[in-house]
Every structure is written in C-alpha cells, then in structure tokens.
C-alpha positions in Angstrom: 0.0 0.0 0.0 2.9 2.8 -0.6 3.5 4.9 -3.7 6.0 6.6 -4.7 5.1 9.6 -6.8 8.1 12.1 -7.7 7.2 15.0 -10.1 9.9 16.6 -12.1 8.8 20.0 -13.2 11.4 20.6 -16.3 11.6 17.4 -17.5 13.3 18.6 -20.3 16.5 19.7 -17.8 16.6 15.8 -17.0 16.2 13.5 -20.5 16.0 10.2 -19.1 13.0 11.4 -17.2 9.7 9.0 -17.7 8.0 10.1 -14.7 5.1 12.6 -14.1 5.8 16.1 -14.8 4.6 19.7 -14.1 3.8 21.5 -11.1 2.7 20.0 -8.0 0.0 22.1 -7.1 -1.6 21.4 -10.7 -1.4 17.7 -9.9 -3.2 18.1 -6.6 -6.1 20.1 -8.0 -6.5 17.9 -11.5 -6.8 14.9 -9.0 -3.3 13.1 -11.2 -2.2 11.4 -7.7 -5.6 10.0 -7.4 -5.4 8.9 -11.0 -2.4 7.3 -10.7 -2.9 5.5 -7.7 -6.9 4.5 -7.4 -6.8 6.4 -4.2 -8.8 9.4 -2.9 -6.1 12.8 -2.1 -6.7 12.8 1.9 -4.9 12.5 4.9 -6.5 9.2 5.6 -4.3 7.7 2.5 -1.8 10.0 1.8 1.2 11.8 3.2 2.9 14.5 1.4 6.7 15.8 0.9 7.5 18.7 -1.1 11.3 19.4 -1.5 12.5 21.6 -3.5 11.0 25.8 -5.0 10.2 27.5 -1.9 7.3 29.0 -4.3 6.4 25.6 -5.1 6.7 24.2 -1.9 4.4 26.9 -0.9 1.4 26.5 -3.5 1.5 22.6 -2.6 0.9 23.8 0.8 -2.1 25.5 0.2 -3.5 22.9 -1.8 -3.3 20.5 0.7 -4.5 22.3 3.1 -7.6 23.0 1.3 -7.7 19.0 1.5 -7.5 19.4 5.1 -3.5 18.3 5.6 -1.5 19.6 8.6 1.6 21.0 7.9 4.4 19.8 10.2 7.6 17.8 10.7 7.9 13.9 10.5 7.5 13.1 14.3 4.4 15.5 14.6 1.6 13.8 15.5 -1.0 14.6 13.0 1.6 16.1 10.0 0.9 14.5 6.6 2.8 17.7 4.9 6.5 17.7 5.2 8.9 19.9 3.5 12.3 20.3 2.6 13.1 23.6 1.2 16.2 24.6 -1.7 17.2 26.6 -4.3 
C-alpha cells in the first residue's frame, strides 16, 4: 500500500526522465495522484513531501490544506505535509 510519486517540473532539464511532470499544485487540484494510484487525495491515505522551490513548496501547501493536511515535521503527531526547502 505505498506509492511513490516524484514529479519533475522541467523534464526537459533531466532527458532520461519518464516520470510525471509539471507543477505539484496542478497535480493536486487535476486529482493526477488520485489517478495514478486509485486512491482518494486525503490525509487518511496519503502523506505529502515537497522538496525543492520555496514557491512551489508553498502553493502545494495550500492545496493540501484545502484537503485538510497539517503541515508539520515527520514526528508530529497529525503532520501528513512535510517539506524540505532549496534553491
């Protein structure tokens, strides 16, 4: 019952890519996680970690939210949003 779901957004930086691609927050609101998995986007059966834009990072954030995640760090009780932040 895992998935592992890593977006590139410029897949064109990384040739050999085959992955999904695009921004995260797109994926969350077009429902492409739920697609790919058969899974409804909640807390229930997902947890989330964006790493990477801190303007990306951000929009996924809200998105989630809206879904009713709780931002927070891995020993959190609760957390299902985790970040790691560069750039």
């Amino acid at each position: 019952n895992f998935k592992y779901l890593p977006v590139v957004t410029f897949p064109d930086r990384e040739p050999t890519w085959r992955g999904l691609t695009g921004w995260v927050q797109d994926d969350i609101c077009h429902g492409t996680y739920e697609k790919q998995t058969g899974w409804k986007l909640t807390p229930e059966n997902f947890h989330a970690l964006l790493c990477g834009n801190p303007a990306m990072i951000k929009a996924g954030i809200e998105a989630l939210t809206k879904r009713n995640f709780k931002l927070g760090k891995s020993k959190d009780p609760g957390a299902t949003i985790y970040i790691e932040e560069y750039w």
